[in-house]
VOPAGU-2260 file (C-alpha; in pm, 1 decimal, decimal comma):
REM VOPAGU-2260
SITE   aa  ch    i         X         Y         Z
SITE  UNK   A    0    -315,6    4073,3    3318,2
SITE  UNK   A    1    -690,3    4125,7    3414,4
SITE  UNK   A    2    -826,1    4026,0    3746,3
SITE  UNK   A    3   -1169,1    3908,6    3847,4
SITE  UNK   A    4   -1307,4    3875,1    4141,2
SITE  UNK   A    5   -1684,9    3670,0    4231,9
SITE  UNK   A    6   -1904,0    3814,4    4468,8
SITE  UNK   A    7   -2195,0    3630,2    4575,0
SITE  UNK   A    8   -2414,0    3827,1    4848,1
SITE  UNK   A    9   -2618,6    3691,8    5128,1
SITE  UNK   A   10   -2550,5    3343,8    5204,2
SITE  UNK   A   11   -2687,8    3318,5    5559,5
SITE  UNK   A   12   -2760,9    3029,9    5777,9
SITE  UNK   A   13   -3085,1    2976,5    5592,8
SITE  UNK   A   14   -2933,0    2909,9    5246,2
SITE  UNK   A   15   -2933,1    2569,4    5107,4
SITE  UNK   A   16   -2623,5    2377,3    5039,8
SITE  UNK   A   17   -2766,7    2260,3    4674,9
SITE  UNK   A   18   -2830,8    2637,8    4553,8
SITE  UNK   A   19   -2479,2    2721,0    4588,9
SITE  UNK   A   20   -2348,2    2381,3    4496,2
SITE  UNK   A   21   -2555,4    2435,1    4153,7
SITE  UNK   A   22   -2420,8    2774,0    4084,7
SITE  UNK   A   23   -2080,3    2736,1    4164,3
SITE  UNK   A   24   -1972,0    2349,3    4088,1
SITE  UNK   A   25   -1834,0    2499,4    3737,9
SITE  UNK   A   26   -1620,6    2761,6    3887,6
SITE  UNK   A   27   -1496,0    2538,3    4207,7
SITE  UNK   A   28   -1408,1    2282,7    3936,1
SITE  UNK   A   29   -1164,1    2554,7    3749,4
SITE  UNK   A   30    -993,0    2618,1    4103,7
SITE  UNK   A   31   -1184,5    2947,0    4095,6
SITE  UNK   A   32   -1195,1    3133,6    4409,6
SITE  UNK   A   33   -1604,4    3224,9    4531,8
SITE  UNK   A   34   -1644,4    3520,7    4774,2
SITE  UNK   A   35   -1956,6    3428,1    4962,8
SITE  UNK   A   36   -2066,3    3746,2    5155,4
SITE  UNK   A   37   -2160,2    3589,4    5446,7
SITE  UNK   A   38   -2436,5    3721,2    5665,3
SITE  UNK   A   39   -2341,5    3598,2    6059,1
SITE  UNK   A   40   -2619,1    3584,8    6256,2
SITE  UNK   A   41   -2917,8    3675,4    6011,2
SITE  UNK   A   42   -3228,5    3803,5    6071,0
SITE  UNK   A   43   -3530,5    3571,4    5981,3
SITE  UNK   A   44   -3811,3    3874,4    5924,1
SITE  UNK   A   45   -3637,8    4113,6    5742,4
SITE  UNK   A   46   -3809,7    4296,6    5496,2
SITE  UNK   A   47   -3764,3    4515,2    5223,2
SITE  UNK   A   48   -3892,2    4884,1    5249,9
SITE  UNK   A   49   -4226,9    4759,1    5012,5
SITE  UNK   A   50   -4287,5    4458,5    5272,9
SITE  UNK   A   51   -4171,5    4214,7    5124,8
SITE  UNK   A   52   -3934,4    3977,0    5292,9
SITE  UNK   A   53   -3599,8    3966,5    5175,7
SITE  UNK   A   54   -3532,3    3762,0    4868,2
SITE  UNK   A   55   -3258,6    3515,5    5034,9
SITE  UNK   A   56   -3511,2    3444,7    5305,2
SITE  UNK   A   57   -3780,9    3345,4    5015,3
SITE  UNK   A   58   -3539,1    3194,5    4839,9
SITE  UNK   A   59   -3371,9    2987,5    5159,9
SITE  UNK   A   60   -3548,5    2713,5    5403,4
SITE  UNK   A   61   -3831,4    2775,0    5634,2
SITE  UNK   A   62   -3677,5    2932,7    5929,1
SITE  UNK   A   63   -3786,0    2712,2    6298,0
SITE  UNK   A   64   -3921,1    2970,5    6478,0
SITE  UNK   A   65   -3581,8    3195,7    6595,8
SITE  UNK   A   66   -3568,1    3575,0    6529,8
SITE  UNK   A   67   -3183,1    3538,4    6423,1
SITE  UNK   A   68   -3000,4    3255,1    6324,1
SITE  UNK   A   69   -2619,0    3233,9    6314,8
SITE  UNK   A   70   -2439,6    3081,1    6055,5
SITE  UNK   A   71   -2299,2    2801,0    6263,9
SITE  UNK   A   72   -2637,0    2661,5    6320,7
SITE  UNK   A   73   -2672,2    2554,9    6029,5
SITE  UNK   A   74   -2381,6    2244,9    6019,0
SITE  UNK   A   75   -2431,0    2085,7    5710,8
SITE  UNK   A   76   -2355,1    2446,9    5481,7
SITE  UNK   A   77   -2062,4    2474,9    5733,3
SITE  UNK   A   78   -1944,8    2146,3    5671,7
SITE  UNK   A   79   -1949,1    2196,8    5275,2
SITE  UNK   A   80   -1781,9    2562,3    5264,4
SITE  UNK   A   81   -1549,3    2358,4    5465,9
SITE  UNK   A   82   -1495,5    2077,2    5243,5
SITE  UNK   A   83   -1447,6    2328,5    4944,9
SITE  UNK   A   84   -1174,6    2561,1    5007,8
SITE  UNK   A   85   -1229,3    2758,4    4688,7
SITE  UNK   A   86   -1531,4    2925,6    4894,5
SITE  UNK   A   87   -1366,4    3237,6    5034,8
SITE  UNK   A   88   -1542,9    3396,6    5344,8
SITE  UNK   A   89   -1640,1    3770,6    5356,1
SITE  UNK   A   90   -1818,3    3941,7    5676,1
SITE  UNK   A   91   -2153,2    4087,7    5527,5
SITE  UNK   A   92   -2313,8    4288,0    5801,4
SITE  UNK   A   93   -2428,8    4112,9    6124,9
SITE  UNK   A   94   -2848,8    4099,8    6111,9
SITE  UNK   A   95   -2847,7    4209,1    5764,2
SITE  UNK   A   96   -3082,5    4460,7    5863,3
SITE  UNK   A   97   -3228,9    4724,5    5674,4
SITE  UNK   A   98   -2911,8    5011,3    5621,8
SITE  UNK   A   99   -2745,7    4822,4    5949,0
SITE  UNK   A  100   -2435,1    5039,8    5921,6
SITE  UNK   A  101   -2572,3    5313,0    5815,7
SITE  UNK   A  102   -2562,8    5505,3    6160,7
SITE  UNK   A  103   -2381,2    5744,1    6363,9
SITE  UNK   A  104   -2314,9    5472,0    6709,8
SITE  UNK   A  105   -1976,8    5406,4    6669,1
SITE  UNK   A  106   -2003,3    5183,3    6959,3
SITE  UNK   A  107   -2320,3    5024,2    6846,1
SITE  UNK   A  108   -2144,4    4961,0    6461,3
SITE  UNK   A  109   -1804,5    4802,5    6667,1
SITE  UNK   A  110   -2023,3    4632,1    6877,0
SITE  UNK   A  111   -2210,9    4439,4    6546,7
SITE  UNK   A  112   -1885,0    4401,6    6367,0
SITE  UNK   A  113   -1703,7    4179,8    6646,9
SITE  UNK   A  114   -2017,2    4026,7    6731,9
SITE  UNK   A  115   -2036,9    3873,6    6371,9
SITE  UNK   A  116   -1615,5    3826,5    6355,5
SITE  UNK   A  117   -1733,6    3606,6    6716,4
SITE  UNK   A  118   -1981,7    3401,9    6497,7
SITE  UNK   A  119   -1765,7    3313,3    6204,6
SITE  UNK   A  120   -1502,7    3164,2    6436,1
SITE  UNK   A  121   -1757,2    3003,6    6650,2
SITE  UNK   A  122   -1855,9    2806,9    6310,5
SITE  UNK   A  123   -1516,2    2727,8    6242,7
SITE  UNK   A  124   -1506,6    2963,2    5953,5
SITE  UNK   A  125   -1181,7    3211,6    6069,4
SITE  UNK   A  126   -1187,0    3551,1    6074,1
SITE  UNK   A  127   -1315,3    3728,8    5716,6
SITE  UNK   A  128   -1044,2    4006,1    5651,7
SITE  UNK   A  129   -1308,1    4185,0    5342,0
SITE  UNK   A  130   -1620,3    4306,8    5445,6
SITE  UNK   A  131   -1952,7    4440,2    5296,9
SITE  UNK   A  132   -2242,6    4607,1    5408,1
SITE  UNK   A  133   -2584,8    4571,3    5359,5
SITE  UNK   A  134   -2741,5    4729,2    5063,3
SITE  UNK   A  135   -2354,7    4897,1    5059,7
SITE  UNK   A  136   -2487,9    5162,7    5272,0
SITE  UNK   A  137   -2194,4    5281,8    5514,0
SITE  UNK   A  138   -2185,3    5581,5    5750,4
SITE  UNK   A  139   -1845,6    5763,7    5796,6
SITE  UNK   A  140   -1853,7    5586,3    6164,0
SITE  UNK   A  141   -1902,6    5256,0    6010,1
SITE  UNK   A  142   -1628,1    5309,1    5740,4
SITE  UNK   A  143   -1415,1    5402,9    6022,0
SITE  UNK   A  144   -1477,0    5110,3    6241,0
SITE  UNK   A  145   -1441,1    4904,9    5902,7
SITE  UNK   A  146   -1122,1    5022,2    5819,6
SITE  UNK   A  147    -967,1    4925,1    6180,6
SITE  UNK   A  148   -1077,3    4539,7    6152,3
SITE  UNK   A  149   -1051,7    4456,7    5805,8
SITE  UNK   A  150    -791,9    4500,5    5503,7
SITE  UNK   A  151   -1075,9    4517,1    5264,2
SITE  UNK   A  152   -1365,5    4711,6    5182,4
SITE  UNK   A  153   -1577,5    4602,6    4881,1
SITE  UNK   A  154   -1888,6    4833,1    4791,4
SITE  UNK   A  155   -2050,9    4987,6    4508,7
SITE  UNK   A  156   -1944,7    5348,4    4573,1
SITE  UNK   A  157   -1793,5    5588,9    4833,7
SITE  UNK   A  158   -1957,2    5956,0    4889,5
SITE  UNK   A  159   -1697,0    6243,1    5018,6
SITE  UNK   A  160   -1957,5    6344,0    5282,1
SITE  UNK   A  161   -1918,5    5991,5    5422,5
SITE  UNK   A  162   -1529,1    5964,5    5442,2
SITE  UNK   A  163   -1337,7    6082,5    5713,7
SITE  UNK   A  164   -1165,0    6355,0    5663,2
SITE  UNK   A  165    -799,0    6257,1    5632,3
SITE  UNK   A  166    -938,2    6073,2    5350,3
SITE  UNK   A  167   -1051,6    6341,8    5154,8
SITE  UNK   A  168    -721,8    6438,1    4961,7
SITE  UNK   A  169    -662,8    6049,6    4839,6
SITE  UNK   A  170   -1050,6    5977,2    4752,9
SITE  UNK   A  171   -1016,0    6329,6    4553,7
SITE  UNK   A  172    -712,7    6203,3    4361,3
SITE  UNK   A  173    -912,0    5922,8    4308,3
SITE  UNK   A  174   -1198,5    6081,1    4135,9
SITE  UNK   A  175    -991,2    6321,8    3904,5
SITE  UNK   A  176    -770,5    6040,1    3839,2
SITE  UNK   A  177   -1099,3    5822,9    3732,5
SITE  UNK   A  178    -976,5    5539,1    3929,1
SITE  UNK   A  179   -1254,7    5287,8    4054,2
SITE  UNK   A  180   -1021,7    5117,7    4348,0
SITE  UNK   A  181    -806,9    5286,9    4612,4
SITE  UNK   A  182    -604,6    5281,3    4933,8
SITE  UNK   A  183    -628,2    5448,6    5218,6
SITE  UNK   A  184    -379,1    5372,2    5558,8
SITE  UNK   A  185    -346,5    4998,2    5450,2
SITE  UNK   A  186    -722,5    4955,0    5327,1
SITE  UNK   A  187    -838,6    4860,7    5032,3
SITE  UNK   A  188   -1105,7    5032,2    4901,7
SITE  UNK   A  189   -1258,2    4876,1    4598,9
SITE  UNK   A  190   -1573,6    4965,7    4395,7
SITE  UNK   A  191   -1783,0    4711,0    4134,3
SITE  UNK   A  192   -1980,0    4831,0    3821,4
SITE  UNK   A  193   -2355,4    4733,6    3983,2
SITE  UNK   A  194   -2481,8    4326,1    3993,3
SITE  UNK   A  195   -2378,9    4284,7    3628,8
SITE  UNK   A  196   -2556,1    3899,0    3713,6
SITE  UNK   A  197   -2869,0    4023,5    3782,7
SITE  UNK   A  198   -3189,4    3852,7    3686,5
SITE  UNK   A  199   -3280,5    4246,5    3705,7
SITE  UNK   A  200   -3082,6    4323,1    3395,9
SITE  UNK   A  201   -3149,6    4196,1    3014,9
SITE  UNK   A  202   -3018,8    3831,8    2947,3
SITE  UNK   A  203   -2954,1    3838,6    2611,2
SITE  UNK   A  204   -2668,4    4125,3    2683,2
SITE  UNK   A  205   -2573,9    4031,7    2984,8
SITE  UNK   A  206   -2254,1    3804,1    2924,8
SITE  UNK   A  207   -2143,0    4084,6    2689,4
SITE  UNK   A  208   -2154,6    4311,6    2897,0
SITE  UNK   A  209   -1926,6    4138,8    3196,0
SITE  UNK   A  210   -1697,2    4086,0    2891,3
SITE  UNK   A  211   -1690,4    4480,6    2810,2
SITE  UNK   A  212   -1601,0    4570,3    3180,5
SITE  UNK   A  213   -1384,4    4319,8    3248,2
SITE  UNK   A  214   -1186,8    4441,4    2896,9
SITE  UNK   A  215   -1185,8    4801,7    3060,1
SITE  UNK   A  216   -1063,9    4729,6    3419,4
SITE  UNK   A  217    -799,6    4576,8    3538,4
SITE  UNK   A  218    -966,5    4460,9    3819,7
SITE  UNK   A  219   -1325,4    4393,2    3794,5
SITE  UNK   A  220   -1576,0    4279,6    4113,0
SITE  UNK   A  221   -1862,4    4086,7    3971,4
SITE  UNK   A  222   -2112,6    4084,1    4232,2
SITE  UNK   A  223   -2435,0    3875,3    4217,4
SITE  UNK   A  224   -2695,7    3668,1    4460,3
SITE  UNK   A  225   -2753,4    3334,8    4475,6
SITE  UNK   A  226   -3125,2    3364,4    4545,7
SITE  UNK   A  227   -3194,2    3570,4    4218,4
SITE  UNK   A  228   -3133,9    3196,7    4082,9
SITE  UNK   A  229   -3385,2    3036,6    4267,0
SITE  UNK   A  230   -3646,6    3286,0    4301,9
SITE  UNK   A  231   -3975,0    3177,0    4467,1
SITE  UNK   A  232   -3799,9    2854,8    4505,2
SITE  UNK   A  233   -3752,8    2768,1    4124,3
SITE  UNK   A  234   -3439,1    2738,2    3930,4
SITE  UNK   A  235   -3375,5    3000,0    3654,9
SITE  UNK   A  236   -3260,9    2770,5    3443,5
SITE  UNK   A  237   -3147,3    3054,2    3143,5
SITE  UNK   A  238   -3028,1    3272,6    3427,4
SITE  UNK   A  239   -2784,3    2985,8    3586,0
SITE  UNK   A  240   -2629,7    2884,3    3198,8
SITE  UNK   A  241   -2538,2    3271,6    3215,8
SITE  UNK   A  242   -2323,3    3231,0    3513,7
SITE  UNK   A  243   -2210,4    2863,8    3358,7
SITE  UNK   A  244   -2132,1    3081,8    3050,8
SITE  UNK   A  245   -1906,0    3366,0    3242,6
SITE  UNK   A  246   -1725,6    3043,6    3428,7
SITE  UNK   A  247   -1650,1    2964,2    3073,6
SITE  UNK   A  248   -1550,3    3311,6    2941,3
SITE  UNK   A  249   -1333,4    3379,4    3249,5
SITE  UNK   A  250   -1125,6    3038,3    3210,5
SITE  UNK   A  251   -1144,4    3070,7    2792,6
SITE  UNK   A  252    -965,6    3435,6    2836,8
SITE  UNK   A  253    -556,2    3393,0    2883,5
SITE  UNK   A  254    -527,0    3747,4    2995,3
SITE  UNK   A  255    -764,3    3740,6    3262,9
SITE  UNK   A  256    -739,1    3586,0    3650,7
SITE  UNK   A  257   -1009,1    3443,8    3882,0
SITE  UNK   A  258    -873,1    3586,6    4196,7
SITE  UNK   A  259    -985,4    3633,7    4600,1
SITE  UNK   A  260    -992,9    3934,0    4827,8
SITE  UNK   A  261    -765,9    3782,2    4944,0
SITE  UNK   A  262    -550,6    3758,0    4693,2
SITE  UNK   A  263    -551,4    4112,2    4655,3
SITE  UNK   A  264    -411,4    4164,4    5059,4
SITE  UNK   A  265    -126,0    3874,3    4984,9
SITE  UNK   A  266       3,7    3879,5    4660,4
SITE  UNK   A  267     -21,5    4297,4    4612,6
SITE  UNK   A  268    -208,4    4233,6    4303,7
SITE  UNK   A  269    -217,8    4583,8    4061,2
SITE  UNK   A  270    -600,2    4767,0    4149,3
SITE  UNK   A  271    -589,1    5001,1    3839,3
């Protein structure tokens, strides 16, 4: 058996209801699980470093005035994560601010991480037990302060300069063993191959290529955003069939599972 696992990135209290409800109304209808990195309290000017602001700000509603918005505010995307259980909450920063967690203020990065755990109860929405950072930029304070609040780590890579040190010895075993997910003191650490849905990346090969890495792994993170599909406000109408397409793929395969992060904390589910 093969196990996926859908990452969508960003959704923030400015994200509308009918984006995700077009993206994802295949995959909620196959019982597939849909990790929504959740951003808590988001930032409404945040910009990229050419000064642009961030795509799932252009991409989301006007924001009324407020520097930060947290996700509770917005009740009606509460009320439909809510009302479809299949959406799986993940903690994805706090501001989302430019490299957040990359820094050296331990107290600063515990004080953002249980500010945003605060906001996702407040809304009703638990208490995420996976988190992701920003841009997947994490210092070896922030990894640290990660690892004593949550069970999961997802993110695109880990450097040995930005481990702590007791980690050293099973992140090396990990890397001469070629092994793309790990465990360290009870944490999961688990890697993804890059946004394989990307409108960044080639259409005509994208689909094959999910299927290749999902072949080669035994479990596979495919991370995405939901405001690549609706860039500048406009469907992508070839780019959402793609994502229809992998819904397909995944539920057409016998030897391959839609799972959670969760899923991989509760049922002990096989990383490599």
């Amino acid at each position: 058996m093969r196990y996926v696992i859908i990452r969508d990135d960003d959704t923030n209290a400015l994200t509308p209801v009918d984006c995700l409800e077009k993206l994802y109304r295949p995959f909620l209808e196959r019982g597939f699980p849909v990790n929504l990195a959740t951003i808590p309290n988001v930032r409404t000017d945040v910009k990229t470093p050419g000064g642009e602001y961030e795509g799932f700000l252009r991409a989301g509603k006007t924001a009324p005035g407020a520097a930060t918005l947290p996700i509770g505010s917005n009740s009606n995307l509460v009320a439909y994560l809510k009302e479809n259980p299949e959406y799986r909450i993940v903690h994805h920063g706090w501001q989302h601010d430019y490299f957040e967690f990359d820094r050296s203020d331990a107290a600063e990065i515990a004080r953002r991480l249980d500010a945003g755990r605060a906001e996702f109860r407040k809304a009703g929405l638990g208490a995420p037990r996976t988190f992701v950072a920003p841009y997947d930029k994490l210092s070896r304070e922030a990894i640290q302060e990660v690892a004593k609040r949550f069970r999961v780590l997802s993110t695109g890579w880990y450097e040995l300069r930005r481990l702590p040190a007791t980690w050293w010895p099973p992140y090396l075993i990990k890397r001469a063993t070629d092994r793309p997910h790990w465990r360290v003191n009870g944490t999961v650490l688990l890697t993804h191959p890059g946004c394989l849905l990307s409108c960044q990346r080639p259409y005509a090969q994208m689909l094959e290529s999910i299927r290749n890495t999902v072949a080669q792994q035994r479990l596979t993170v495919l991370v995405t955003h939901w405001w690549e599909y609706f860039r500048n406000g406009t469907p992508d109408v070839e780019f959402i069939n793609i994502l229809h397409e992998t819904a397909e793929f995944l539920e057409s395969d016998p030897e391959v599972r839609v799972i959670s992060f969760d899923d991989v904390i509760d049922s002990g589910v096989e990383l490599n």
